[in-house]
PyMOL Python script that loads the backbone (N, CA, C, O; Angstrom):
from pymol import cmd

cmd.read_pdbstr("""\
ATOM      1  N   UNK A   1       0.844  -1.177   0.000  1.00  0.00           N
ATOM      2  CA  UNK A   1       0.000   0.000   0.000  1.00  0.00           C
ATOM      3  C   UNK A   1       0.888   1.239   0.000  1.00  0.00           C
ATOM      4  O   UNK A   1       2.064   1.257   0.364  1.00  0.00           O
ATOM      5  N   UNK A   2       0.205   2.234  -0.438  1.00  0.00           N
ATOM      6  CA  UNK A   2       0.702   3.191  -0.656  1.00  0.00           C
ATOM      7  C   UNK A   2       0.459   5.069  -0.693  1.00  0.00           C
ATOM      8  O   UNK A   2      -0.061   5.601  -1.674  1.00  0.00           O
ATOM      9  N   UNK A   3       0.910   5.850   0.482  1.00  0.00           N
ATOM     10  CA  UNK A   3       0.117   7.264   0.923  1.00  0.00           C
ATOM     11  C   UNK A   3       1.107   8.085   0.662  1.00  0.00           C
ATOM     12  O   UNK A   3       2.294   7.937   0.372  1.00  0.00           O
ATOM     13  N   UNK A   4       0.197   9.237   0.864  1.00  0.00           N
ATOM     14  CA  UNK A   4       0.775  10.892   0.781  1.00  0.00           C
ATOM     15  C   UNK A   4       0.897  11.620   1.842  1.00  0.00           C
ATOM     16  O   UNK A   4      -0.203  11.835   2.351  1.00  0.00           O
ATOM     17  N   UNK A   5       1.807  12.117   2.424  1.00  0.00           N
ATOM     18  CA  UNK A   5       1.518  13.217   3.236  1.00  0.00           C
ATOM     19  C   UNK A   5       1.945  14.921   3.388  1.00  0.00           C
ATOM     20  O   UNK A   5       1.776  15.620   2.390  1.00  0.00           O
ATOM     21  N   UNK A   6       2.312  15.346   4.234  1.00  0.00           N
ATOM     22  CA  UNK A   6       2.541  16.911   3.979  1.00  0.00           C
ATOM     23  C   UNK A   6       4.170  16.609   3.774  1.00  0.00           C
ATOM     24  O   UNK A   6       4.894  15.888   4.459  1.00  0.00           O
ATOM     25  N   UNK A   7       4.392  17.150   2.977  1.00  0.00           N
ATOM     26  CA  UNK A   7       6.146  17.461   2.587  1.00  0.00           C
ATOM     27  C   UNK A   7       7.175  18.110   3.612  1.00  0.00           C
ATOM     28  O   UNK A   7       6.864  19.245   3.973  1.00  0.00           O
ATOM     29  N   UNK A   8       8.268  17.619   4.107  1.00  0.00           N
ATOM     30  CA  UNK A   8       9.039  17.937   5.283  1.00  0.00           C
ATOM     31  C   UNK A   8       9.673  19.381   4.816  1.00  0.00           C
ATOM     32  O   UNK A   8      10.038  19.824   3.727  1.00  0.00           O
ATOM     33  N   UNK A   9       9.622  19.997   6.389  1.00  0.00           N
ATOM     34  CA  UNK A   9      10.492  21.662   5.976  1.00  0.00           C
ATOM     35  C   UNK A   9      11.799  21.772   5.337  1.00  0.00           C
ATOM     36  O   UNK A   9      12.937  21.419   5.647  1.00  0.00           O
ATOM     37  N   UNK A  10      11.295  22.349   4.388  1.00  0.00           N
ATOM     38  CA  UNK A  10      12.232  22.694   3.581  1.00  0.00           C
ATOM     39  C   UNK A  10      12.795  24.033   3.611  1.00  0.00           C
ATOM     40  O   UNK A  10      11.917  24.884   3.751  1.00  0.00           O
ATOM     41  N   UNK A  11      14.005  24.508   3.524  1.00  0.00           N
ATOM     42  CA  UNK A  11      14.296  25.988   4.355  1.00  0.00           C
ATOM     43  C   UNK A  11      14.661  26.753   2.397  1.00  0.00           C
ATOM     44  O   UNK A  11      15.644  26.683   1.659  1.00  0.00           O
ATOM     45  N   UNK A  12      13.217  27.437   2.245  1.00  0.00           N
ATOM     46  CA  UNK A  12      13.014  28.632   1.248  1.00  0.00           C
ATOM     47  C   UNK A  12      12.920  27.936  -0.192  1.00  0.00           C
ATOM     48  O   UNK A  12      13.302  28.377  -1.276  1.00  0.00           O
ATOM     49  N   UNK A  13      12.151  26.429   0.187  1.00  0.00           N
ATOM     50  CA  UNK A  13      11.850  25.856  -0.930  1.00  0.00           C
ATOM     51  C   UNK A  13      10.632  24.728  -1.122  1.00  0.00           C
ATOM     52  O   UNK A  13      10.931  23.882  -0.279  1.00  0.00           O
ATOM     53  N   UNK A  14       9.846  24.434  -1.553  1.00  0.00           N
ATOM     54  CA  UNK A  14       8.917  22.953  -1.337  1.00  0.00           C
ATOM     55  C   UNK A  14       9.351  21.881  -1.582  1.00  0.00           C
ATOM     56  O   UNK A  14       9.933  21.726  -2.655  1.00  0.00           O
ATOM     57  N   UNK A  15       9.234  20.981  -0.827  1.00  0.00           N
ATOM     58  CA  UNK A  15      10.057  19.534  -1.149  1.00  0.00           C
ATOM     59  C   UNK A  15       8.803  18.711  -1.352  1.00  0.00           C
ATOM     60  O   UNK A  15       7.676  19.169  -1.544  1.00  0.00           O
ATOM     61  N   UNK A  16       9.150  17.425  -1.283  1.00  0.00           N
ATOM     62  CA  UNK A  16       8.374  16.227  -1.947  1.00  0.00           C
ATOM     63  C   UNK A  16       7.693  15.894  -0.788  1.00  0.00           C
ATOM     64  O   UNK A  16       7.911  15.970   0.421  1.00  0.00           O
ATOM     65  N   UNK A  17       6.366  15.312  -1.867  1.00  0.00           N
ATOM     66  CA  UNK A  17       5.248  15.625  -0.123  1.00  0.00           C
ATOM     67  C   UNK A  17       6.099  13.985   0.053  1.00  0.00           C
ATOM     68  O   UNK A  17       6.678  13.416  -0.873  1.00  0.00           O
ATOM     69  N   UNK A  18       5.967  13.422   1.594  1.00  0.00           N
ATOM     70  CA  UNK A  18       6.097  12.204   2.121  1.00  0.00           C
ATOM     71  C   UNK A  18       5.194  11.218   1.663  1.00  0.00           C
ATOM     72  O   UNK A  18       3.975  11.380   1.598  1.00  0.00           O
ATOM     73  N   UNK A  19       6.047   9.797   1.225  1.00  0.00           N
ATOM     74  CA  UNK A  19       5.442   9.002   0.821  1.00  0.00           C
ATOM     75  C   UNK A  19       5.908   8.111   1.945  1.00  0.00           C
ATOM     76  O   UNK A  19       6.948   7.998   2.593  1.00  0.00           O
ATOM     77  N   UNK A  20       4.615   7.466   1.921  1.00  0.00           N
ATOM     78  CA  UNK A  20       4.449   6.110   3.590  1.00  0.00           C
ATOM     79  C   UNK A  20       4.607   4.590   2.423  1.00  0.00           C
ATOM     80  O   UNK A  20       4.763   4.515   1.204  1.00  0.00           O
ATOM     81  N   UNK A  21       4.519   3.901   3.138  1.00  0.00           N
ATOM     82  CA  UNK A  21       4.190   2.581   2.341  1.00  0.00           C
ATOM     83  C   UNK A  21       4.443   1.557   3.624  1.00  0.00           C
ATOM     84  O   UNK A  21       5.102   1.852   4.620  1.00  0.00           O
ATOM     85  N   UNK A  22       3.681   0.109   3.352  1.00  0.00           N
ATOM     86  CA  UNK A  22       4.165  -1.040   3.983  1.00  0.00           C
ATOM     87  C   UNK A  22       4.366  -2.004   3.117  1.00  0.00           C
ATOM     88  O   UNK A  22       3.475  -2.643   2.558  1.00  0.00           O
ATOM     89  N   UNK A  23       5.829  -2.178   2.941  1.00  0.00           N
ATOM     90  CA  UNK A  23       6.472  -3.036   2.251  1.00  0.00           C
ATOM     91  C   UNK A  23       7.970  -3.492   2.069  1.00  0.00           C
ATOM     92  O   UNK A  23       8.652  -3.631   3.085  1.00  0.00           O
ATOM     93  N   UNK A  24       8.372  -3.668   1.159  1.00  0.00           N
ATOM     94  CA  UNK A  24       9.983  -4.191   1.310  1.00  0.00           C
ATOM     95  C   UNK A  24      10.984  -3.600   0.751  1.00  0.00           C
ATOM     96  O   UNK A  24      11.316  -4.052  -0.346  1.00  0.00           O
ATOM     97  N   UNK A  25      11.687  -2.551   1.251  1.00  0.00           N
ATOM     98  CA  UNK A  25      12.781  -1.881   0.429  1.00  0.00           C
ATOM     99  C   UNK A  25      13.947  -2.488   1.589  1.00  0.00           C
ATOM    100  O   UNK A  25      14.268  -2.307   2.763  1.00  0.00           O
ATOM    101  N   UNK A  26      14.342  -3.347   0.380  1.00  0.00           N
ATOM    102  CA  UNK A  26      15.882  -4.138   0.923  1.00  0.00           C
ATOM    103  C   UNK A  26      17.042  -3.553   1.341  1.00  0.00           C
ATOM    104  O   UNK A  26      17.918  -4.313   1.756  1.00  0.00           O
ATOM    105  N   UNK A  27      17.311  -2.049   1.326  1.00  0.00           N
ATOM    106  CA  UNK A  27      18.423  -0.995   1.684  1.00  0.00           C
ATOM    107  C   UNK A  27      17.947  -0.788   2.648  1.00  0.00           C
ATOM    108  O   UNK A  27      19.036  -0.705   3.217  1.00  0.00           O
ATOM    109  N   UNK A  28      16.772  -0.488   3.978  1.00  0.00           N
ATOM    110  CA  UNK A  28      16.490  -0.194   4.928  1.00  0.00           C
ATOM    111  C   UNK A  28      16.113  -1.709   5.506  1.00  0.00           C
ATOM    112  O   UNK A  28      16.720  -1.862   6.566  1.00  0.00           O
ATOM    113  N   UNK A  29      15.473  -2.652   5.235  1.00  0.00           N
ATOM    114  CA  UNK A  29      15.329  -3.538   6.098  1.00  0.00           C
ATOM    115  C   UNK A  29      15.037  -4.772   5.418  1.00  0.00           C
ATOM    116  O   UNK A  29      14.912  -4.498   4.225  1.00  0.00           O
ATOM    117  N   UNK A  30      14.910  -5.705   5.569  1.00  0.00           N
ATOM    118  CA  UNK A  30      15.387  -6.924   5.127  1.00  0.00           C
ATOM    119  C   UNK A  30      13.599  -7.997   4.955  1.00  0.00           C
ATOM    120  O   UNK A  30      13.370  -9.129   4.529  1.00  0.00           O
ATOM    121  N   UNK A  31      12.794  -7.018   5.472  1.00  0.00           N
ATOM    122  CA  UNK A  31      11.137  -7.757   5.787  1.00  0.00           C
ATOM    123  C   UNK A  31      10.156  -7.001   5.661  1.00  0.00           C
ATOM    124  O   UNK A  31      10.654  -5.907   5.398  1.00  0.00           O
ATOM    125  N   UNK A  32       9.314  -6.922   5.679  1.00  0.00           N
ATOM    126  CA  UNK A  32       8.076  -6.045   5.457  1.00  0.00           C
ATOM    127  C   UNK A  32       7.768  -5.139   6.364  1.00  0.00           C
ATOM    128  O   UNK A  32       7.564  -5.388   7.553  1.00  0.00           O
ATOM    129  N   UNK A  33       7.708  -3.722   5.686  1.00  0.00           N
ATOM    130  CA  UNK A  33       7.327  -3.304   6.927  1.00  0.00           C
ATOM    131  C   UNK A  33       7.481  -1.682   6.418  1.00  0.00           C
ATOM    132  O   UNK A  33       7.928  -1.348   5.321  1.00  0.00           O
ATOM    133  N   UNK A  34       6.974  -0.709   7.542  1.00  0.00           N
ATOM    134  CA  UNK A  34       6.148   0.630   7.593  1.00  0.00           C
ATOM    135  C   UNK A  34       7.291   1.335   7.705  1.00  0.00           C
ATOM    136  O   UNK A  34       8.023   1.417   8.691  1.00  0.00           O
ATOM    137  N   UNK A  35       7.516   2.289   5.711  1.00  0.00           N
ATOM    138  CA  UNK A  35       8.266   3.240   5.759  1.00  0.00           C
ATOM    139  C   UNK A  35       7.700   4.361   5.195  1.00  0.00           C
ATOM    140  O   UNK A  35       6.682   4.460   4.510  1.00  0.00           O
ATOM    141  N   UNK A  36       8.376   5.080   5.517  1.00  0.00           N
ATOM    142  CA  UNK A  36       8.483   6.385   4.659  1.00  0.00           C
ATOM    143  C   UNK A  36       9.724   6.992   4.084  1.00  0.00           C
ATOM    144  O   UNK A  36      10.868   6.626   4.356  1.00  0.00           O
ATOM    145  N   UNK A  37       9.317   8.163   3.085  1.00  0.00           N
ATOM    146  CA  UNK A  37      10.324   8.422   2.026  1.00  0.00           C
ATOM    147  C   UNK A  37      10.220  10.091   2.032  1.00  0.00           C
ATOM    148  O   UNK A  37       9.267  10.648   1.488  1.00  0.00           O
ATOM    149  N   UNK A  38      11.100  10.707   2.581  1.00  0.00           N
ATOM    150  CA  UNK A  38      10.657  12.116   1.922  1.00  0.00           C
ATOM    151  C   UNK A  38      11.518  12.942   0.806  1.00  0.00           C
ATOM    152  O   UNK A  38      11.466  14.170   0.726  1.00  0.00           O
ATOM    153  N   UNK A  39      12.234  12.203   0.042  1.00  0.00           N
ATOM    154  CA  UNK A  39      12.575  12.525  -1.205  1.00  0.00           C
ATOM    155  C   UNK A  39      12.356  11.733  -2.585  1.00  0.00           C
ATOM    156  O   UNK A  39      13.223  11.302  -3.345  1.00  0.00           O
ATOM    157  N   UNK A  40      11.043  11.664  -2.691  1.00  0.00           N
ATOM    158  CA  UNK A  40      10.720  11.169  -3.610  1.00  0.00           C
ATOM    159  C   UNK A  40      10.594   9.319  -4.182  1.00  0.00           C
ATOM    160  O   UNK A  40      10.079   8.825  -5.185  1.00  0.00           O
ATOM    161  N   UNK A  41      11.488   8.567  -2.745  1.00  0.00           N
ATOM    162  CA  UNK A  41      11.309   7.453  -2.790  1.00  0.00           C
ATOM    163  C   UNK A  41      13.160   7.263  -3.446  1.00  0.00           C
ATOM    164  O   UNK A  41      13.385   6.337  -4.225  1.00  0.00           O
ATOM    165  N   UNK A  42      13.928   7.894  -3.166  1.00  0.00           N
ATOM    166  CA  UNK A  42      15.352   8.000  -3.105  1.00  0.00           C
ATOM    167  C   UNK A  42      15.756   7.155  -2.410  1.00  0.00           C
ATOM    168  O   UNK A  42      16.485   6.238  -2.786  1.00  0.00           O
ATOM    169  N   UNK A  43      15.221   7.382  -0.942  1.00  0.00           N
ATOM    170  CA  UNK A  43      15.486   6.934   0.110  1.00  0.00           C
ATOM    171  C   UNK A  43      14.114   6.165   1.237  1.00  0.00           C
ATOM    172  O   UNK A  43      12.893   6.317   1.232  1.00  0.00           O
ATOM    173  N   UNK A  44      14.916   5.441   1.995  1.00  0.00           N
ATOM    174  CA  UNK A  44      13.516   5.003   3.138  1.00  0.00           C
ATOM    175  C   UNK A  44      13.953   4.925   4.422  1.00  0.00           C
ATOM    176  O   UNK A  44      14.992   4.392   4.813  1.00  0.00           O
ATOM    177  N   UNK A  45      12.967   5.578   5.178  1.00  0.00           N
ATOM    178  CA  UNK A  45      13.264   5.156   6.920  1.00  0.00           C
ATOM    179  C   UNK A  45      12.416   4.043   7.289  1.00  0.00           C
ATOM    180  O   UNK A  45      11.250   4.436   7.311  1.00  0.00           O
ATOM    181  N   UNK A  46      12.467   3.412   7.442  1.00  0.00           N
ATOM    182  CA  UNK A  46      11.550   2.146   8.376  1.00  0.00           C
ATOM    183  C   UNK A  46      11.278   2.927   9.740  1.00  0.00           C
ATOM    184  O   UNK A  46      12.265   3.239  10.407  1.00  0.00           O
ATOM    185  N   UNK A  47       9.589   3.373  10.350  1.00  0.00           N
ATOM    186  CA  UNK A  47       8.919   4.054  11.058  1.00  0.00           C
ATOM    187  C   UNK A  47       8.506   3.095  11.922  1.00  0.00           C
ATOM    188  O   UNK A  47       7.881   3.521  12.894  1.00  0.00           O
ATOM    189  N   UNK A  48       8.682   1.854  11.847  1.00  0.00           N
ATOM    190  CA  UNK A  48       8.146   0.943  12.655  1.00  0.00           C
ATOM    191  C   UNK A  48       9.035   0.185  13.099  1.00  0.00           C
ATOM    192  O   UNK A  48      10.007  -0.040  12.378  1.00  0.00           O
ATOM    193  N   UNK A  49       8.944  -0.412  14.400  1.00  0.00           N
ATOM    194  CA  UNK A  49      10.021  -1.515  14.846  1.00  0.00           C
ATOM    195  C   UNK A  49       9.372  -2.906  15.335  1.00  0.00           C
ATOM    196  O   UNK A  49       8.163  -3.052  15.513  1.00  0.00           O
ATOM    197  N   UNK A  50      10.409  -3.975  15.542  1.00  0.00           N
ATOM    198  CA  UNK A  50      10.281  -4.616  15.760  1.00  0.00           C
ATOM    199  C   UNK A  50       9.387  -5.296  17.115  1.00  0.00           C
ATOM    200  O   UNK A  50       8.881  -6.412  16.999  1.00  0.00           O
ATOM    201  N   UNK A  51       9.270  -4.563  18.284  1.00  0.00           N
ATOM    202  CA  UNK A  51       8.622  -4.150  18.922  1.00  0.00           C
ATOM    203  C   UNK A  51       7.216  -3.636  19.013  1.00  0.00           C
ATOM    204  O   UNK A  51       6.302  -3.847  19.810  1.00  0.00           O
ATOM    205  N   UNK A  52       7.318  -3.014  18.111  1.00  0.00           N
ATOM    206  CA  UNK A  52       5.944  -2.334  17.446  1.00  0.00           C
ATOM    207  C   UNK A  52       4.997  -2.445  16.360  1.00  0.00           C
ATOM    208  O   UNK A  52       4.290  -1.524  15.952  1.00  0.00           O
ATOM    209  N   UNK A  53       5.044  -4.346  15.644  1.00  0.00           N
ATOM    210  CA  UNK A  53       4.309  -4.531  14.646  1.00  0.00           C
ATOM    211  C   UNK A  53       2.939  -3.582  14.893  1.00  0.00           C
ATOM    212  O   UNK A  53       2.421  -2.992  15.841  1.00  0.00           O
ATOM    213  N   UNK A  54       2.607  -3.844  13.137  1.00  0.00           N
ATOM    214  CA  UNK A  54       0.989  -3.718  13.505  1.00  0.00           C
ATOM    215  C   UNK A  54       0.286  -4.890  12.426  1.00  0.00           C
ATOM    216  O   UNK A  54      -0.831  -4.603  11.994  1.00  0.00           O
ATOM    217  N   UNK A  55       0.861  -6.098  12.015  1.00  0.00           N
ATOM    218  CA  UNK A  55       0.579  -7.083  11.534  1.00  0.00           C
ATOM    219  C   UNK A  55      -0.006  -6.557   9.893  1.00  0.00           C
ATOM    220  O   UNK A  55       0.185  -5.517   9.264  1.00  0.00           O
ATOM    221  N   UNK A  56      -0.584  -7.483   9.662  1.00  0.00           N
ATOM    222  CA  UNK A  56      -0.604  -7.376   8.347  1.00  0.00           C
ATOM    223  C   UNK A  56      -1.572  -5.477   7.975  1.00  0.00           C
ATOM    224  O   UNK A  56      -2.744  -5.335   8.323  1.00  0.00           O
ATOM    225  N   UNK A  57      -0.958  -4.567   7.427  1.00  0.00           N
ATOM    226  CA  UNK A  57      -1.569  -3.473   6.954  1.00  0.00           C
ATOM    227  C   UNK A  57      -1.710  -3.254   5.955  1.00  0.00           C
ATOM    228  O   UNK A  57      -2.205  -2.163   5.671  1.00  0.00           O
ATOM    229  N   UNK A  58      -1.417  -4.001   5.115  1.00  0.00           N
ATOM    230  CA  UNK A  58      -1.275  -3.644   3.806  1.00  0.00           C
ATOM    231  C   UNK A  58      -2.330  -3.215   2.696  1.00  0.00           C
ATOM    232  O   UNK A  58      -2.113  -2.722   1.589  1.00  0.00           O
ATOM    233  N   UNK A  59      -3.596  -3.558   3.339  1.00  0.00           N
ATOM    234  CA  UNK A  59      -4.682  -2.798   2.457  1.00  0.00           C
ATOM    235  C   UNK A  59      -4.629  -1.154   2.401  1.00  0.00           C
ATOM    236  O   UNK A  59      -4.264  -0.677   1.326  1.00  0.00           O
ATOM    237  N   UNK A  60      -5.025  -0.069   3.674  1.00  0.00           N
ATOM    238  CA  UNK A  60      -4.564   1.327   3.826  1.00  0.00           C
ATOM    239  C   UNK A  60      -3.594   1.960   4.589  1.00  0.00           C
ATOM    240  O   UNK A  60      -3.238   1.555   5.696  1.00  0.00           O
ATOM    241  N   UNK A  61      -3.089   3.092   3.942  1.00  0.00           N
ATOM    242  CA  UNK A  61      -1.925   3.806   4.640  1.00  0.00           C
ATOM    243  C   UNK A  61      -1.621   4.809   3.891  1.00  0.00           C
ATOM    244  O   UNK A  61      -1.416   4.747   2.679  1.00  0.00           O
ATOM    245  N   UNK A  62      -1.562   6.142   4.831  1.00  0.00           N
ATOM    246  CA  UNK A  62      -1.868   7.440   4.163  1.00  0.00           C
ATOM    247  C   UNK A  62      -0.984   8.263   5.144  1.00  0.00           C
ATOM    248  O   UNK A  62      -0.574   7.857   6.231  1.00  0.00           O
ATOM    249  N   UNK A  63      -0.736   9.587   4.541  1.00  0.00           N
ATOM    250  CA  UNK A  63      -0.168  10.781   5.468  1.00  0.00           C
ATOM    251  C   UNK A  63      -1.297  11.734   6.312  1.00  0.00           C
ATOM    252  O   UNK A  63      -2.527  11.728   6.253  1.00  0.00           O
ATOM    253  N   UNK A  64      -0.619  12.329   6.899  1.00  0.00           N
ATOM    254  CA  UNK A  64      -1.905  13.675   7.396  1.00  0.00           C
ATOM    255  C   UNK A  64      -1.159  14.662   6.052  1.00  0.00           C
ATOM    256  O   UNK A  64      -0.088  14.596   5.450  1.00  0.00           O
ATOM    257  N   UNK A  65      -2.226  15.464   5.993  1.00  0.00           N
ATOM    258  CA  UNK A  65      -1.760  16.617   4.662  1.00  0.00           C
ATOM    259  C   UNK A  65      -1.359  17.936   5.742  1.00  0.00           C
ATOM    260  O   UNK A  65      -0.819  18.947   5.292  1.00  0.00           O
ATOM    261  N   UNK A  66      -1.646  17.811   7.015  1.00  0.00           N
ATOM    262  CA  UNK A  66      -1.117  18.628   7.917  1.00  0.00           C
ATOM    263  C   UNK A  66      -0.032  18.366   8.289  1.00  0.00           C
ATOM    264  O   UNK A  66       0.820  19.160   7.891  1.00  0.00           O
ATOM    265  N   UNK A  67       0.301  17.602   8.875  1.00  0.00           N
ATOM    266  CA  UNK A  67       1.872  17.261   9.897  1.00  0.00           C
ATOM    267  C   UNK A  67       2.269  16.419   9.607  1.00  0.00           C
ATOM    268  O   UNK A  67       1.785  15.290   9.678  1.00  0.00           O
ATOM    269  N   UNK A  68       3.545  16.843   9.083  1.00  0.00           N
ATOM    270  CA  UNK A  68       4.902  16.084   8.199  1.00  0.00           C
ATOM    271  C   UNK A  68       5.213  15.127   9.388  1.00  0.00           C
ATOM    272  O   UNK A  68       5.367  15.368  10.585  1.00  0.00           O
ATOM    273  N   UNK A  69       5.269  13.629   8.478  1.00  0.00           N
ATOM    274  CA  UNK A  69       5.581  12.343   9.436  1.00  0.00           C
ATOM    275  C   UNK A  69       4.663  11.533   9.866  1.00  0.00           C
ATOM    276  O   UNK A  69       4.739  10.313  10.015  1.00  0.00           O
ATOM    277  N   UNK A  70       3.534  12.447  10.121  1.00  0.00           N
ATOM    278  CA  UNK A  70       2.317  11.514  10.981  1.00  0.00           C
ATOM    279  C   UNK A  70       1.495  10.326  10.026  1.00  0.00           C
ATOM    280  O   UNK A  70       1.216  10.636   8.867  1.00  0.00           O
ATOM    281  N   UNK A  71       1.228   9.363  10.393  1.00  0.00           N
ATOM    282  CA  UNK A  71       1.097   8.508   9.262  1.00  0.00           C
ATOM    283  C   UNK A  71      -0.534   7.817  10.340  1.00  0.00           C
ATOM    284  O   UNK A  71      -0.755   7.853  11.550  1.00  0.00           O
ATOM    285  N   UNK A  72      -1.341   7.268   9.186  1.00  0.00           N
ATOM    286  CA  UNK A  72      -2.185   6.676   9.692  1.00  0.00           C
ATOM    287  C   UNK A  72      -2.204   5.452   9.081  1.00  0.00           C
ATOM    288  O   UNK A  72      -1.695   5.363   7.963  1.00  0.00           O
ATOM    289  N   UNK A  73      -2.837   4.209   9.751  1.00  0.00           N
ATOM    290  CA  UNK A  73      -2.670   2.770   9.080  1.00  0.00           C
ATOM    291  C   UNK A  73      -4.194   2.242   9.661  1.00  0.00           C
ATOM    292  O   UNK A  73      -4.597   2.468  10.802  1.00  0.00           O
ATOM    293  N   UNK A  74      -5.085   1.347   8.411  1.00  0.00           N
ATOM    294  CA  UNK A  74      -5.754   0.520   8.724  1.00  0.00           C
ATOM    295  C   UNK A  74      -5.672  -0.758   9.165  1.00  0.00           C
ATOM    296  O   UNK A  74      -4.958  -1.334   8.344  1.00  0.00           O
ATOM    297  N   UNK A  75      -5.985  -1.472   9.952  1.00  0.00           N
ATOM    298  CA  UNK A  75      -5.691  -2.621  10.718  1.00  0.00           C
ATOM    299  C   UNK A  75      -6.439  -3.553  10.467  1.00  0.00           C
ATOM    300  O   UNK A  75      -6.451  -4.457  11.303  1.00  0.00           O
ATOM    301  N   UNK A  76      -7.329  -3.694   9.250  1.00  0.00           N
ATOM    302  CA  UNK A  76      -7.929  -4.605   8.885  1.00  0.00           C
ATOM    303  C   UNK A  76      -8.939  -5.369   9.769  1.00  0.00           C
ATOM    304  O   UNK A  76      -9.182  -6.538   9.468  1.00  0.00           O
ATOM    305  N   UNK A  77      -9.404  -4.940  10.582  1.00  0.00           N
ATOM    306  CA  UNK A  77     -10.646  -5.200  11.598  1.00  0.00           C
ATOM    307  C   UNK A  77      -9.988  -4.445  12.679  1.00  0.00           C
ATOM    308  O   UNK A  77     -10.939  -4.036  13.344  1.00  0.00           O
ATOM    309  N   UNK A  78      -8.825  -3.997  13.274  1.00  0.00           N
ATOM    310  CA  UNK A  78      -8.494  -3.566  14.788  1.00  0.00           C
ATOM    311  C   UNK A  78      -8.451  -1.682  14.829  1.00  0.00           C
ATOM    312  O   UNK A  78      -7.836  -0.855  15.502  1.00  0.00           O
ATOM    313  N   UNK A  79      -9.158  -1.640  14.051  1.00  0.00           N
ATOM    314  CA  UNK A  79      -9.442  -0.316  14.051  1.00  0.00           C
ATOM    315  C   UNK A  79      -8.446   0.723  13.386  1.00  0.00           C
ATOM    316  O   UNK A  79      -7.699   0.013  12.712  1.00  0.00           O
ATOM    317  N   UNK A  80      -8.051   2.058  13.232  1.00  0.00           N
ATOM    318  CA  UNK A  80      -7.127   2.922  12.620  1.00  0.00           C
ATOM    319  C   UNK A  80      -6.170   3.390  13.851  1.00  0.00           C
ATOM    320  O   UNK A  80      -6.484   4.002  14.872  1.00  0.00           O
ATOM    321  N   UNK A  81      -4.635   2.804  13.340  1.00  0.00           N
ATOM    322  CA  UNK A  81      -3.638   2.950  14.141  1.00  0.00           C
ATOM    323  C   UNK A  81      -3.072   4.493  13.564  1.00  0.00           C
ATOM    324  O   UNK A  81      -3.288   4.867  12.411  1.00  0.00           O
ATOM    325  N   UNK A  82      -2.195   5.433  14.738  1.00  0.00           N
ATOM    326  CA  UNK A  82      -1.895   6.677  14.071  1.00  0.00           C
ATOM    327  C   UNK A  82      -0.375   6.339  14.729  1.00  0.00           C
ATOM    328  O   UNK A  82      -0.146   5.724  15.771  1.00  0.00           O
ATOM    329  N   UNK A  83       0.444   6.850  13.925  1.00  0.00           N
ATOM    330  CA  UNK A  83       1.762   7.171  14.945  1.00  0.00           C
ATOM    331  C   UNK A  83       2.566   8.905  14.577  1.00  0.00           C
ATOM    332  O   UNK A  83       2.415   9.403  13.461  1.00  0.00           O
ATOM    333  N   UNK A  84       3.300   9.562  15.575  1.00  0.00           N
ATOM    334  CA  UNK A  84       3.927  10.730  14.779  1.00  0.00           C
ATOM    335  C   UNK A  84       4.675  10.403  14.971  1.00  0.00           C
ATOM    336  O   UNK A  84       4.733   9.540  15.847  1.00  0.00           O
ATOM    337  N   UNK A  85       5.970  10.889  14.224  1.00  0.00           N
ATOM    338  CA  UNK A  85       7.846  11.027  14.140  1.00  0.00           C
ATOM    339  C   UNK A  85       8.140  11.436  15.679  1.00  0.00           C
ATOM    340  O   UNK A  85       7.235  12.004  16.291  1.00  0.00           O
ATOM    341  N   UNK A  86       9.485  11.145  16.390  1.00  0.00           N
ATOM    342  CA  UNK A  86       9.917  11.422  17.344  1.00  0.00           C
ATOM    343  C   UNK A  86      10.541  12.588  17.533  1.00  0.00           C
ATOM    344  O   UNK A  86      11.018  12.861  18.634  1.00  0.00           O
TER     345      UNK A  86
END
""", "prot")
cmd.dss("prot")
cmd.show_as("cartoon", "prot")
cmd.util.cbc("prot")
cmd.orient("prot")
């Protein structure tokens, strides 16, 4: 799956809005799982840990169009999980 969110501060320029996803980019982690990208999909942080599944999400997952980072995930019956950046 695959979302949008508000684009990280950029100092006297607009950058690429944040893209979320749950899936497998083999340069950040080795298994499935909840990243984001805020240059265009250049790069990925893995937002989720090991500690902190949220099992299978892969139907929805989106940004807030307000606050850069904050990501929301459907849980496929366990209701809508939210998390923000640290």
């Amino acid at each position: 799956a695959l979302g949008f969110g508000k684009a990280a501060p950029r100092k006297g320029r607009a950058g690429y809005p944040a893209v979320f996803q749950t899936g497998r980019v083999s340069s950040t982690y080795d298994g499935v799982a909840v990243l984001r990208s805020d240059d265009a999909g250049a790069t990925w942080v893995r937002i989720d840990d090991d500690a902190h599944r949220w099992g299978w999400t892969g139907e929805v997952i989106t940004g807030d169009p307000r606050v850069h980072g904050r990501v929301y995930l459907g849980t496929n019956g366990r209701g809508i999980q939210y998390a923000d950046p640290q």
